[in-house]
C-alpha positions as CSV (number, residue, x, y, z in Angstrom):
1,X,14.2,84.1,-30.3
2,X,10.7,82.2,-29.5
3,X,11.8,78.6,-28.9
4,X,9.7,77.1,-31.4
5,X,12.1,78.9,-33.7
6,X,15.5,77.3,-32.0
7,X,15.3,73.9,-34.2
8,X,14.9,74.0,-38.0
9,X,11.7,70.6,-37.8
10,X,9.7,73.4,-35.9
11,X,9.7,75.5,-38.4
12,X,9.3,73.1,-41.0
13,X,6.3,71.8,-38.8
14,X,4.8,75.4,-39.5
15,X,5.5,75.9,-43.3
16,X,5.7,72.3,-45.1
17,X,6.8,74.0,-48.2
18,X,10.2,74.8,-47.3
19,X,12.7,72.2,-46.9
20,X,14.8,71.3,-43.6
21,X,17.9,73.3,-45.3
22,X,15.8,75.8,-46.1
23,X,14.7,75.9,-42.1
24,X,18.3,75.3,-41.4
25,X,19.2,78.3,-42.9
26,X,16.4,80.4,-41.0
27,X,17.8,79.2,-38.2
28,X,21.4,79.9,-38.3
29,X,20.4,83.4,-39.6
30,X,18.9,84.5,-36.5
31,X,21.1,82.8,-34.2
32,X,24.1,85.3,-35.1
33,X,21.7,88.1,-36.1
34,X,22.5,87.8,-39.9
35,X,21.0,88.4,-43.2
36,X,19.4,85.4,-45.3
37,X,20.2,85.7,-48.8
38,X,18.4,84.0,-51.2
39,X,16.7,83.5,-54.4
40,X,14.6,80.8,-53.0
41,X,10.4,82.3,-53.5
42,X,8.8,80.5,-50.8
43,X,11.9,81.1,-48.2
44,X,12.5,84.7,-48.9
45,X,8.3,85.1,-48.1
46,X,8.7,83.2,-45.5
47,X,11.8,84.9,-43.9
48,X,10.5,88.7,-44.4
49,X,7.3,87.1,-42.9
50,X,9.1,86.6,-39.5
51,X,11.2,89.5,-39.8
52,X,11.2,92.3,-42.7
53,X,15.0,93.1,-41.9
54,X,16.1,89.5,-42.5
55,X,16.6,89.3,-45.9
């Protein structure tokens, strides 16, 4: 994991549109190598964005 990607305000930094729980969320996903369910638009693009086998 890149370290810009460790805290949740970095990747808010990158993508205004999502919130820090949203970012949060991201976060804690990858850190145990998890799936990211959601119904959320703009996180789900976000998350397949970064990796396709997240959500």
């Amino acid at each position: 994991m890149a370290s810009a990607t460790k805290h949740p305000l970095h990747l808010q930094a990158g993508k205004p549109q999502l919130s820090q729980q949203d970012c949060s969320a991201v976060v804690c996903a990858r850190k145990v190598v998890g799936r990211l369910l959601t119904s959320d638009n703009n996180l789900r693009k976000f998350a397949v964005s970064k990796n396709p086998d997240s959500v």
